[in-house]
PDB file of N, CA, C and O in Angstrom, chain B, residues numbered from 101:
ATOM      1  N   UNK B 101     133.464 263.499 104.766  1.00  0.00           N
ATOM      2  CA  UNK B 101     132.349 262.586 105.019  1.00  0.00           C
ATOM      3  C   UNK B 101     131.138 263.341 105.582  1.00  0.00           C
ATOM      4  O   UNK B 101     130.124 262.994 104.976  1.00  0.00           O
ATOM      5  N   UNK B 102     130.876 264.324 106.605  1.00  0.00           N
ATOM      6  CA  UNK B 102     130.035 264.792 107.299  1.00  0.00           C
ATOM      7  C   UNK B 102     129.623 265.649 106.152  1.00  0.00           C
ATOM      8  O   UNK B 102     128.483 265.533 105.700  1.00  0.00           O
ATOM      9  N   UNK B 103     130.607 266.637 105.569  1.00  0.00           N
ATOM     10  CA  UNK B 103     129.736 266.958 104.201  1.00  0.00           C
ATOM     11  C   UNK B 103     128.887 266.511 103.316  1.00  0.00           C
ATOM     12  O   UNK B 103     127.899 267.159 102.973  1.00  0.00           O
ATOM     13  N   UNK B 104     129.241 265.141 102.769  1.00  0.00           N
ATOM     14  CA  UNK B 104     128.230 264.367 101.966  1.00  0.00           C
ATOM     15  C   UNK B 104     126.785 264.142 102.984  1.00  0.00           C
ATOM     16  O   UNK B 104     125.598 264.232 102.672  1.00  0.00           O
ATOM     17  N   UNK B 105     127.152 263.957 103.735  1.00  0.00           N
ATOM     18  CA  UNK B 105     125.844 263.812 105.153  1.00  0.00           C
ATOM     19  C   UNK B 105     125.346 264.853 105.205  1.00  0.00           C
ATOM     20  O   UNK B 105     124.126 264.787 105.351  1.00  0.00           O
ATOM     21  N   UNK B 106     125.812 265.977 105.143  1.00  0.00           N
ATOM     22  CA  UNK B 106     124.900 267.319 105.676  1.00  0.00           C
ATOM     23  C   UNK B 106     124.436 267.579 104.108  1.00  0.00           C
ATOM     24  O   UNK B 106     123.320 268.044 103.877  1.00  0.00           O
ATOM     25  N   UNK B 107     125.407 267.235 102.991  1.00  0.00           N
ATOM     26  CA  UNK B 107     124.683 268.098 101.851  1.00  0.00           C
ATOM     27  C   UNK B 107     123.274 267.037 101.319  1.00  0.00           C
ATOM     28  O   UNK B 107     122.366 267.544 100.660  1.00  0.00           O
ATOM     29  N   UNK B 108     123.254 265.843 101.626  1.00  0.00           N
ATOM     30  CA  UNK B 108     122.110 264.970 101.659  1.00  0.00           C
ATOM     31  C   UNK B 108     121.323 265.012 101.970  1.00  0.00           C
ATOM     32  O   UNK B 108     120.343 264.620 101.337  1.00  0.00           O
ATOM     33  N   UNK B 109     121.264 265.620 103.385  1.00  0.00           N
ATOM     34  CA  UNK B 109     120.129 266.003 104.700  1.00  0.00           C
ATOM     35  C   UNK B 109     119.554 267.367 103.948  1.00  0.00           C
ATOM     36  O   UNK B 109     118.353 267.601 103.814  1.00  0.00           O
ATOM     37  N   UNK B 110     120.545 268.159 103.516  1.00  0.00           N
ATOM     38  CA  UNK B 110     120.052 269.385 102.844  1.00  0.00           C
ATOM     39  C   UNK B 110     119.425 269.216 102.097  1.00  0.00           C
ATOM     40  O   UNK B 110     118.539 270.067 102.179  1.00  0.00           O
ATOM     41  N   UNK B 111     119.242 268.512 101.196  1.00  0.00           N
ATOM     42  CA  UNK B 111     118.608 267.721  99.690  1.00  0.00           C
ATOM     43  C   UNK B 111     117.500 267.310  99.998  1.00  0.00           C
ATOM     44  O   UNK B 111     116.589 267.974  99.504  1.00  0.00           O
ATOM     45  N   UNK B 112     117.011 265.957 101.007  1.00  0.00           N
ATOM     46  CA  UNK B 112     115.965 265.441 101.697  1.00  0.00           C
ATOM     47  C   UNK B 112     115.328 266.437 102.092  1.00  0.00           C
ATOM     48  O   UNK B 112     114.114 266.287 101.955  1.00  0.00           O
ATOM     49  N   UNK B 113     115.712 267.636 102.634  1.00  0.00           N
ATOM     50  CA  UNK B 113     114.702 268.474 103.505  1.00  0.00           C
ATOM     51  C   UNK B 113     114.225 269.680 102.363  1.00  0.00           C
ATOM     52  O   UNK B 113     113.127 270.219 102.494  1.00  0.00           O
ATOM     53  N   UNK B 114     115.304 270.115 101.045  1.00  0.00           N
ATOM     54  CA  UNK B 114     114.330 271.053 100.232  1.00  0.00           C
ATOM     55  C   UNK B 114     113.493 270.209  99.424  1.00  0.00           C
ATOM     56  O   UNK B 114     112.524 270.733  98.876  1.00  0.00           O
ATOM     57  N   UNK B 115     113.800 268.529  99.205  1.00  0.00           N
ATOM     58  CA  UNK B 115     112.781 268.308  98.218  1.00  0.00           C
ATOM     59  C   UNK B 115     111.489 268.315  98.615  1.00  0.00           C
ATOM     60  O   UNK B 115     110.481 268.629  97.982  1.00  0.00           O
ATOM     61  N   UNK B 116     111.720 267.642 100.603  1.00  0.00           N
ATOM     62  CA  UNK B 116     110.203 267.494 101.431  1.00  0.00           C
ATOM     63  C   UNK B 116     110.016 268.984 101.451  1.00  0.00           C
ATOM     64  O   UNK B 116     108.814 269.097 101.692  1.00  0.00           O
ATOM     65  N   UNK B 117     110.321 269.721 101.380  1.00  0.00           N
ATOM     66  CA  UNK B 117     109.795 271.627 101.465  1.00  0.00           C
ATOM     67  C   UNK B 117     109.118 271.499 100.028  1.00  0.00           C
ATOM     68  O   UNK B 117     107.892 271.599 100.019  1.00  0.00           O
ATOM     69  N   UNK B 118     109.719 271.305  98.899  1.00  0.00           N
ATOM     70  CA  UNK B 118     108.732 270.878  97.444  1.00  0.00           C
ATOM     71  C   UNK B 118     107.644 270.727  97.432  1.00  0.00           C
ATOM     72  O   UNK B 118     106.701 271.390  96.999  1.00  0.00           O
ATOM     73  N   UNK B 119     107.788 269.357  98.173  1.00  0.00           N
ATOM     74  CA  UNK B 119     106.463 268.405  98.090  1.00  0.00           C
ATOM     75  C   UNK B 119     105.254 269.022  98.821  1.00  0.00           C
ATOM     76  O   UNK B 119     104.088 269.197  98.469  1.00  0.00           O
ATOM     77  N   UNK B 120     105.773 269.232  99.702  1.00  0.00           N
ATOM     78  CA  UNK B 120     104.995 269.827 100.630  1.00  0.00           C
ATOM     79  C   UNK B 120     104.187 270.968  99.967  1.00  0.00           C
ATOM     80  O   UNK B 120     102.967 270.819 100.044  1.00  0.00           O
ATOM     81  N   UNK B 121     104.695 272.255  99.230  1.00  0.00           N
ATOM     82  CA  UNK B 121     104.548 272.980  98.810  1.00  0.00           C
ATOM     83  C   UNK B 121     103.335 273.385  97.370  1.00  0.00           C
ATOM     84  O   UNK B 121     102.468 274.228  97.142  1.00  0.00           O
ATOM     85  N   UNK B 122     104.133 271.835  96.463  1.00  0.00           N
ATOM     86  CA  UNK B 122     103.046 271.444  95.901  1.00  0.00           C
ATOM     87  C   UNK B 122     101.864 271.148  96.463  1.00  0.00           C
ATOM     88  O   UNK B 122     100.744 271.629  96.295  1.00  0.00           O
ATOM     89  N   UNK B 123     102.238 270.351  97.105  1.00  0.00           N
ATOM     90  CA  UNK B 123     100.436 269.155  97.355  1.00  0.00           C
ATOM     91  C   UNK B 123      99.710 270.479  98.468  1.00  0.00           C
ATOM     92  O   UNK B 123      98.480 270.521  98.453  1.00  0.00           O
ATOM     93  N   UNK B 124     100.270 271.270  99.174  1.00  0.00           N
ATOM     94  CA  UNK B 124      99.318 272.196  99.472  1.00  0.00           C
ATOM     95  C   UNK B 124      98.793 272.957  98.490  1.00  0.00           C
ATOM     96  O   UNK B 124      97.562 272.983  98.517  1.00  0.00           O
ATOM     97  N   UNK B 125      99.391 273.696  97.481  1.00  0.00           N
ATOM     98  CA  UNK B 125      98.598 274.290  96.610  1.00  0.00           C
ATOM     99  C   UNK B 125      98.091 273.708  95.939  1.00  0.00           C
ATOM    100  O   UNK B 125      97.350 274.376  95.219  1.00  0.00           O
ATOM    101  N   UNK B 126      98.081 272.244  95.675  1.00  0.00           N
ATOM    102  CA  UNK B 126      97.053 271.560  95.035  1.00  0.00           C
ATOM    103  C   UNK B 126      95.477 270.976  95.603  1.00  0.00           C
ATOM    104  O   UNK B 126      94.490 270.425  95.117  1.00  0.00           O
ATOM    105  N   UNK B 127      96.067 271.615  97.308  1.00  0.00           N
ATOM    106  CA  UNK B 127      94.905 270.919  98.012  1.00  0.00           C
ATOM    107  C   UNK B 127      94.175 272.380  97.981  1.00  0.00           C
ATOM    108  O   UNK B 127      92.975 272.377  97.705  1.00  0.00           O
ATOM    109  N   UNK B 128      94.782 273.559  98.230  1.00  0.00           N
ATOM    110  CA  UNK B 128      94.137 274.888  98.168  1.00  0.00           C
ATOM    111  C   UNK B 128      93.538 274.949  96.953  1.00  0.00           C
ATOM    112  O   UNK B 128      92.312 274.842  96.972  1.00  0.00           O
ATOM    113  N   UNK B 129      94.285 275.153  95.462  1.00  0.00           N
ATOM    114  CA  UNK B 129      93.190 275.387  94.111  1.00  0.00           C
ATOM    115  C   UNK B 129      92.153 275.055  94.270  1.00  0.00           C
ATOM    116  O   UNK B 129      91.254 275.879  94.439  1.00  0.00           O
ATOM    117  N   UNK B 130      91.898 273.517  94.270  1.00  0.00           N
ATOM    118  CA  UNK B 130      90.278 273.706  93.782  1.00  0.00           C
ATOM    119  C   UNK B 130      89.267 273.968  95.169  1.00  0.00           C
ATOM    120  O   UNK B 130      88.073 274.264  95.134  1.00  0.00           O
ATOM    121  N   UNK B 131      90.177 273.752  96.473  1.00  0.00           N
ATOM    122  CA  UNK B 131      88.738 274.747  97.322  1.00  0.00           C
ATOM    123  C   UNK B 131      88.684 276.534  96.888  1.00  0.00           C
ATOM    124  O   UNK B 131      87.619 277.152  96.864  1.00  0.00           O
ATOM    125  N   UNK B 132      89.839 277.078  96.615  1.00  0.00           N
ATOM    126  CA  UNK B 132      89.248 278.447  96.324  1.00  0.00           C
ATOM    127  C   UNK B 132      88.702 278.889  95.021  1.00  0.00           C
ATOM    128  O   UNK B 132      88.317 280.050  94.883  1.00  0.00           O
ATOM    129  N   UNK B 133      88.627 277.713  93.707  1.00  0.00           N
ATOM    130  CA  UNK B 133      87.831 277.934  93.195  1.00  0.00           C
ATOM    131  C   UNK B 133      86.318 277.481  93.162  1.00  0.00           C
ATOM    132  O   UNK B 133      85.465 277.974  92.424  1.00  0.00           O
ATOM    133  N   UNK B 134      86.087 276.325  94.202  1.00  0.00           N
ATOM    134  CA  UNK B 134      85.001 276.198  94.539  1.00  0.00           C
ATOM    135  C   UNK B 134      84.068 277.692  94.963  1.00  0.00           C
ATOM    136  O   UNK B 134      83.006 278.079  94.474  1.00  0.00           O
ATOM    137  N   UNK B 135      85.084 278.450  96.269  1.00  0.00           N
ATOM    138  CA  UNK B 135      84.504 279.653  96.935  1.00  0.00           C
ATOM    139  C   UNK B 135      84.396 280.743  95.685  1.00  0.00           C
ATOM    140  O   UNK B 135      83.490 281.544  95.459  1.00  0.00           O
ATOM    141  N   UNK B 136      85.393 280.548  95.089  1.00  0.00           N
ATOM    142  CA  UNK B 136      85.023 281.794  93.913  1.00  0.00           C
ATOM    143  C   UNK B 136      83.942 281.372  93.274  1.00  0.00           C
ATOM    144  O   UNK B 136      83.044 282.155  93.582  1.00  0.00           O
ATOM    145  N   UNK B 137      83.532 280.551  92.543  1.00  0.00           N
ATOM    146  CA  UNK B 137      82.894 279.551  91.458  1.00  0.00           C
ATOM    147  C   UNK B 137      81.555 279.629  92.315  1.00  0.00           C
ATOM    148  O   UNK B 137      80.559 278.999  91.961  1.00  0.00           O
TER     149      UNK B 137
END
């Protein structure tokens, strides 16, 4: 049981590491091509 719990918690926390990951480099692109541009 605590397995299914921890491997869940594990799951929840790399997809929020994902998300996260995305939407920052999506918030970074277009300011550093603004500065390049």
């Amino acid at each position: 049981m605590m397995k299914i719990i921890s491997d869940m918690i594990l799951c929840v926390f790399l997809n929020y590491h994902i998300i996260c990951v995305f939407s920052a480099a999506q918030i970074r692109f277009p300011a550093n091509t603004e500065i390049i541009g």
